[in-house]
C-alpha positions in Angstrom: 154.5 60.2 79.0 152.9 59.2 82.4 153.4 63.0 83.6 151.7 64.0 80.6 148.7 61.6 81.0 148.4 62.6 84.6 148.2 66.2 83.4 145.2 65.2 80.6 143.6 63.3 83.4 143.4 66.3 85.9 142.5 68.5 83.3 140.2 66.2 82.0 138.5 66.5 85.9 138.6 70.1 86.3 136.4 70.3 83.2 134.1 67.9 84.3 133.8 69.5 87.8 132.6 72.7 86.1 130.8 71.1 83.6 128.9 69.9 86.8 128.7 73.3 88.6 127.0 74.6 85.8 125.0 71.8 85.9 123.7 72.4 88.8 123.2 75.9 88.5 121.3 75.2 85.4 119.3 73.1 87.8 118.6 75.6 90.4 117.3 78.3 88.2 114.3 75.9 87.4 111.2 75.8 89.1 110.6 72.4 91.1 107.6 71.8 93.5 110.2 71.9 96.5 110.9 75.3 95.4 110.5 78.1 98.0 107.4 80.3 98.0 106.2 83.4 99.3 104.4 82.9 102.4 104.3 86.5 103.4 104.6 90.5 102.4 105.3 92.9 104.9 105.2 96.3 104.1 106.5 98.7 106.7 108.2 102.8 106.6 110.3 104.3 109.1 112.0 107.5 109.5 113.4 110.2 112.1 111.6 112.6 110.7 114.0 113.9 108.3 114.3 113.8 104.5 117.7 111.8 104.3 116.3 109.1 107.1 113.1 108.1 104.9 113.2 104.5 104.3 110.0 101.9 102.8 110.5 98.1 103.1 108.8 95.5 101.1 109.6 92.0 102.8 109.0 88.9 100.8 109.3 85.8 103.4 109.2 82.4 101.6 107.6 79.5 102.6 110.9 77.9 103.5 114.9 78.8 105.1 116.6 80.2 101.9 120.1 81.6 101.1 120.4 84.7 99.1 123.1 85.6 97.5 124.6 89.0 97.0 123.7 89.6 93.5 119.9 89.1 94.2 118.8 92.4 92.9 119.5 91.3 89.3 116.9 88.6 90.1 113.8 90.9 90.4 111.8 94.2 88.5 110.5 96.6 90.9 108.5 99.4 89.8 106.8 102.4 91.7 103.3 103.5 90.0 103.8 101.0 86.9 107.2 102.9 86.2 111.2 102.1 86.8 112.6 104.1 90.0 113.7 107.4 89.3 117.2 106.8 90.3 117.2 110.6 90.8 115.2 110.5 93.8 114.7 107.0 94.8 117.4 104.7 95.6 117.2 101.0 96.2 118.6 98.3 98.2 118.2 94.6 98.3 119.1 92.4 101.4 118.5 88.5 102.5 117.6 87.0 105.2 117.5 83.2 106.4 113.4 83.8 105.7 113.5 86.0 102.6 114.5 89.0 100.6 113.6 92.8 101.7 114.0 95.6 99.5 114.7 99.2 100.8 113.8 102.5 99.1 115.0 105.2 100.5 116.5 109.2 99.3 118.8 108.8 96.6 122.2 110.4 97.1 121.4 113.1 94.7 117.8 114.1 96.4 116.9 117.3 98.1 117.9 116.7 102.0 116.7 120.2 103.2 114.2 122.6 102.3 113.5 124.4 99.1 113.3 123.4 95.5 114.8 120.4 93.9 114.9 116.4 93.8 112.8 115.2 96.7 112.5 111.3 97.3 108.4 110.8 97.3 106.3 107.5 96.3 103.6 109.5 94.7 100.9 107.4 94.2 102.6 104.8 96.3 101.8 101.9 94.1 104.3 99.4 94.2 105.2 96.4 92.4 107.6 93.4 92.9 108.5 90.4 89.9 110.5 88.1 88.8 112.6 89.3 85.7 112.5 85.5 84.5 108.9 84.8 82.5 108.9 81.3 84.7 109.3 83.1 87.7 112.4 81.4 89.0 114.9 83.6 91.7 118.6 82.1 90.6 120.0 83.8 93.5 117.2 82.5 95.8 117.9 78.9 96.9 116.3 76.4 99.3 118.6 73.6 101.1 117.7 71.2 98.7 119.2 73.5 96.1 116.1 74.3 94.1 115.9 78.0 93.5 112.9 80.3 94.8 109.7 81.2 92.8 107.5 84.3 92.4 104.5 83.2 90.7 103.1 86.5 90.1 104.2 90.4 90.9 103.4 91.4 94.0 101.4 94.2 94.3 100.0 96.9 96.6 99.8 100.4 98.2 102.9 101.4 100.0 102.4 102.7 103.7 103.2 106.6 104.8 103.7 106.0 108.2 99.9 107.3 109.4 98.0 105.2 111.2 94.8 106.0 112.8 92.6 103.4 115.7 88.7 104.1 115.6 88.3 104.9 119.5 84.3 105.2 119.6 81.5 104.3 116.9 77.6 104.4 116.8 75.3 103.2 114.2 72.8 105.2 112.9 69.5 105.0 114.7 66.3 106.1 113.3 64.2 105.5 116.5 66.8 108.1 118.0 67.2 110.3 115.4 71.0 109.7 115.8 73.1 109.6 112.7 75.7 107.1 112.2 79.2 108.8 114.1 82.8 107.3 114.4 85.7 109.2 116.0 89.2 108.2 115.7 92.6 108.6 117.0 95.6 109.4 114.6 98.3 106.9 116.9 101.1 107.7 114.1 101.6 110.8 112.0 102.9 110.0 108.0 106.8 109.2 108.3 107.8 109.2 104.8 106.7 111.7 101.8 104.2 110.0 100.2 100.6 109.8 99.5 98.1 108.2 102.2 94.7 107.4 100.5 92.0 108.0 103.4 88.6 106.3 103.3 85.6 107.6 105.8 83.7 104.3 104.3 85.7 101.1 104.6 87.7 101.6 101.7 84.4 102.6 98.9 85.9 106.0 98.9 89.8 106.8 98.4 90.8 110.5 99.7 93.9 111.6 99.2 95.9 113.4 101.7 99.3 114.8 101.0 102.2 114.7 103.2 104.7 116.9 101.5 105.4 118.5 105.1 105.6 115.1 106.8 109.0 115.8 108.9 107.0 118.9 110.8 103.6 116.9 110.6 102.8 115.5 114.3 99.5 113.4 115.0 97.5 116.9 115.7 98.4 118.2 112.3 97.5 114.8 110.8 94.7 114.9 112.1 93.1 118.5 111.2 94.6 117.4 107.5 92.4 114.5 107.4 89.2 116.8 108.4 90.2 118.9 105.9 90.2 116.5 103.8 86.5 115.2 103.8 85.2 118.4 104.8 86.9 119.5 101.0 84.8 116.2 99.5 81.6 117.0 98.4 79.0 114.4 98.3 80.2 111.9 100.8 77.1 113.2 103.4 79.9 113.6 106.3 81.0 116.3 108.4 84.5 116.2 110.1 86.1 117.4 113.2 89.1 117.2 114.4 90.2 118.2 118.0 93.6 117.2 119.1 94.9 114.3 117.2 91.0 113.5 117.6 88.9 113.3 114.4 85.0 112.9 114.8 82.8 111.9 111.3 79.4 112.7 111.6 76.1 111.1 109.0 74.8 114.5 107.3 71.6 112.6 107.5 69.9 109.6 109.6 70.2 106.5 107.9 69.1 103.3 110.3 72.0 100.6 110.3 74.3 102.9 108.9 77.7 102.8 110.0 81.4 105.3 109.2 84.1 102.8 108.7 87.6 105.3 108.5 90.5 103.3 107.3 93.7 103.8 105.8 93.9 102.1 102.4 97.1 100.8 101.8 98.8 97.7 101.8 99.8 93.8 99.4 96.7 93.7 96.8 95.7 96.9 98.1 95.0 100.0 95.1 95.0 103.3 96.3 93.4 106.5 94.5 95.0 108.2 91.4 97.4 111.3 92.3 96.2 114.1 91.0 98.6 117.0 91.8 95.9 119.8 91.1 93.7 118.5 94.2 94.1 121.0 97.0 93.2 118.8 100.0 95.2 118.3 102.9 98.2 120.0 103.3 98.0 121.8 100.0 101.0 121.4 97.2 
């Protein structure tokens, strides 16, 4: 009878020590004001200029240390150009970090590594997105030291980067007691690293030119750079003339305009819309 009771009694705490683990994971999947936040995004894409080596990160850093656990994927929706990945050509990883939770995209097994026709991983329009599957927001697999689970409030959204960078090296202001037009020339410091779309503006971001970069793994900053003149020269109505000479570009006011200044950027980035991909458009490096 005692051996009996003993075994009802440590049955009796097994179930209640569960009863209490799923207690407290019911606990952790709710959103508290301790809960960690995202402090940061950082978007970033690498490669060694080869189809299989192409990889784009989107870093979400919380607010707080947090543990992530393995199944943290399962936790979030992520979406390229308001669609699901095509698993095809786009594969996906999820990794954590003591700050926060990175996700990788990168060729699928199945995509095109060499030349030719097929599968090719590519981000066309490089819109991203990033949410929480849970309408609360709540990451389960996201967790603070206090044990309160992680929160994305809202998707995060943006451009995703190609790789090409540019730094304006010399710029004037258009000057009507010179007779000067407004000039900027720029320096391309990284040619596009990943197939994708890079969204070009000569005018601080007003104007969205899109620049292919289907031949990015043969592209160097010289060849980025006569791309990108092609690419406004092929715009009609901006009123600006480009040149490119060595990974140099010049833009040049069709007209004098006092004040006036050419602001190139490269419009990418969190909150960040690029253009809309339009594969009949002939600039750059042509389809």
């Amino acid at each position: 009878m005692v051996m009996k009771n003993a075994v009802k009694t440590a049955c009796a705490a097994v179930a209640l020590a569960l009863c209490a683990l799923a207690l407290a994971g019911c606990a952790q999947a709710k959103v508290a004001d301790d809960s960690p936040r995202v402090a940061d995004v950082r978007l970033s894409s690498t490669s060694a200029m080869t189809e299989s080596s192409q990889d784009v990160e989107v870093k979400l850093v919380f607010d707080q240390p947090v543990s992530v656990a393995a199944d943290a994927a399962d936790d979030f929706e992520v979406r390229l150009n308001g669609s699901p990945l095509d698993g095809g050509a786009v594969a996906l990883d999820v990794r954590g970090s003591a700050d926060g939770v990175t996700f990788v995209l990168h060729p699928a097994s199945s995509a095109s590594t060499a030349g030719g026709k097929g599968t090719f991983f590519a981000l066309y329009q490089s819109g991203f997105s990033v949410a929480a599957k849970r309408a609360d927001g709540a990451l389960p697999s996201v967790t603070a030291a206090s044990g309160s689970c992680a929160v994305l409030d809202a998707p995060v959204t943006g451009t995703l980067p190609s790789g090409l960078a540019i730094e304006v090296i010399d710029a004037r202001a258009g000057s009507a007691q010179d007779n000067l037009p407004a000039q900027t020339s720029f320096k391309v410091t990284s040619p596009a690293l990943v197939r994708a779309i890079t969204w070009f503006s000569p005018d601080g971001g007003a104007t969205k030119l899109l620049k292919h970069n289907h031949t990015f793994a043969d592209a160097d900053a010289q060849d980025c750079a006569a791309d990108l003149a092609k690419v406004v020269g092929e715009t009609t109505g901006l009123g600006i003339v480009a040149k490119a000479s060595g990974d140099t570009v010049t833009l040049t006011a069709t007209a004098v305009s006092d004040g006036q200044t050419i602001d190139p950027v490269v419009v990418e980035g969190v909150g960040v819309e690029g253009g809309t991909y339009d594969a009949s458009q002939g600039t750059g490096e042509g389809v």
